[in-house]
Residue, then its C-alpha position, 0 to 999 in steps of 0.5 A: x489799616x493797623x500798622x504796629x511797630x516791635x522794639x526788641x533785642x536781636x535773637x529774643x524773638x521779636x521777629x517771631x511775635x511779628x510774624x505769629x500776629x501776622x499769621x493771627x491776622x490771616x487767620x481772622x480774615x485779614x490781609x497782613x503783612x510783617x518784616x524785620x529791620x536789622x542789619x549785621x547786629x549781634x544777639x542783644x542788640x536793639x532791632x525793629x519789626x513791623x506789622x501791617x493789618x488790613x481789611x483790604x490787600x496791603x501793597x506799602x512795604x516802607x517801614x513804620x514812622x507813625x505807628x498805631x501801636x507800638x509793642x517794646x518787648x525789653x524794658x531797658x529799651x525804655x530808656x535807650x530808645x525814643x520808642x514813642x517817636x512818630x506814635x499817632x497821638x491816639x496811639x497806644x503802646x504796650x510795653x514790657x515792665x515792672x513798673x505801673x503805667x504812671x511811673x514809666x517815663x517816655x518822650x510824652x504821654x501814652x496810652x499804655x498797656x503794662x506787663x512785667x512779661x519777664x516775671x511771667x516768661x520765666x515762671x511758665x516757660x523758664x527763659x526771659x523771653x517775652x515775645x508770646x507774653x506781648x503778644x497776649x498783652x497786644x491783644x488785650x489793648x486792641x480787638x484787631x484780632x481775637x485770643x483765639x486767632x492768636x493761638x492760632x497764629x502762635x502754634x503755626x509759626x512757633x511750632x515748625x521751629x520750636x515744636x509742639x510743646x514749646x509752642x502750646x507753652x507759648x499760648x499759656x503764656x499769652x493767654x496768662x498776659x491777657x488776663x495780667x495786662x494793666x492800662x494807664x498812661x506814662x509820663x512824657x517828660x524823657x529827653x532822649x536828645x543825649x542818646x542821638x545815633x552816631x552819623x557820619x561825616x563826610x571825611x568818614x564815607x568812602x568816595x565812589x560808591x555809586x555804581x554805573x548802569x553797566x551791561x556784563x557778559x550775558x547781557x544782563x544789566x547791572x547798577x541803578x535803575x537795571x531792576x526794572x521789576x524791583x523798584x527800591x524806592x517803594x521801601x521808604x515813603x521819605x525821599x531825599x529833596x535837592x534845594x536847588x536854590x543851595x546846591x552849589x553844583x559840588x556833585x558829592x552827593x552824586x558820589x556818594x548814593x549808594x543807589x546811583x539816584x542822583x543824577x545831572x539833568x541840565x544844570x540841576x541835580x535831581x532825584x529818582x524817586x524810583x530807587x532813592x531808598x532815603x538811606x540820608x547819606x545825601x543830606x549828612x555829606x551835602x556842605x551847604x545842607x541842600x538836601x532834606x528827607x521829604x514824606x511821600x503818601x502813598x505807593x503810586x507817589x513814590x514810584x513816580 
């Protein structure tokens, strides 16, 4: 299974190159499938989107830690986020730049395939939109799927929301980054150490978010666990890990999941990796760092 990881800005289109490669797929035969993550961002700012390809159907629907490929739609990118984390060491990236392979500094060396997918947007389409051009360079780095499944894939999705002309100019440009794509490798000596996200500490979470299981007139249930067929805890491979030996019994991490997956069980507090969807609000309010993420492999695991 190919599993590609996007790095755009919202409203710029990385949600749509995500989607018009997994329609590429599918027309290649292949099962495929692809979604978002953001959250209440504003045009601009930084977002992800992940791509599955498989010859087999795909039931994983956690998001992407260790990609095969990444794709960085933006350059500034480059330097706000660590885009090469968890990159498999045979990984290759294809990114979006005006300088060449050698000059581009990551947290450590990749095998890249470089486009200044800017220049070549604005001169063919008349906007800085890269998402077509990346798709083109993708496809030159990776034979996952072929230029003209691309197209494909391109006129189906691009074309129901921005017509027919629009999305025909946004296969020019992509077979025009397929011919232009330069391979290398980067640097590896950045240090993004500095650019850590703000976490919140346990003076800044409101107390009392977990919601009881409760049944509402009707009788349909609601809060942790009710869901029966939505078992959330298959949105993350990673689940939250009680060192029983440390947990001082102070029950804020119970409080505090926003999920209710904490719960008493005899003299230990443990974890229902059903719901648990890694959020890591646990682990940033426990006092004696009791609680760690741990990696689940594979569906059937985290649904246990």
């Amino acid at each position: 299974m190919l599993e590609i990881r996007f790095h755009g800005r919202g409203g710029t289109g990385s949600v749509l190159a995500s989607r018009a490669l997994a329609k590429a797929a599918f027309y290649a035969g292949k099962h495929a499938v692809t979604f978002p993550s953001f959250g209440a961002e504003r045009r601009g700012a930084p977002v992800v989107a992940f791509v599955r390809i498989n010859e087999e159907p795909i039931y994983q629907r956690t998001r992407i830690y260790e990609p095969d490929m990444i794709v960085v739609l933006d350059e500034s990118l480059l330097e706000l986020i660590d885009v090469a984390k968890g990159l498999k060491s045979d990984g290759i990236g294809v990114l979006n730049s005006t300088k060449k392979p050698g000059q581009i500094k990551l947290s450590k060396p990749v095998k890249a395939w470089v486009i200044d997918a800017n220049k070549i947007a604005c001169e063919t389409l008349g906007h800085s939109i890269t998402n077509s051009v990346m798709l083109g360079a993708l496809i030159r780095a990776t034979d996952i799927v072929s230029l003209e499944n691309l197209e494909q894939g391109i006129l189906s999705v691009f074309k129901s929301k921005l017509g027919e002309n629009v999305a025909r100019k946004n296969v020019e440009v992509a077979e025009i980054a397929y011919e232009s794509t330069m391979y290398g490798t980067t640097e590896g000596s950045r240090n993004y150490s500095d650019l850590q996200p703000w976490l919140p500490d346990i003076n800044e979470l409101p107390i009392g978010t977990i919601i009881p299981k409760t049944q509402v007139n009707g009788g349909q249930q609601i809060g942790p666990g009710s869901a029966k067929t939505r078992i959330t805890g298959s949105w993350s491979n990673f689940k939250a890990e009680i060192n029983q030996e440390k947990c001082i019994q102070c029950l804020q991490c119970m409080f505090h999941c926003p999920e209710g997956t904490i719960q008493q069980n005899s003299e230990e507090l443990v974890v229902n990796r059903r719901y648990c969807k890694a959020c890591r609000i646990c682990g940033y309010i426990c006092p004696e760092k009791a609680i760690s993420m741990i990696k689940i492999n594979g569906l059937s695991e985290i649904i246990k």
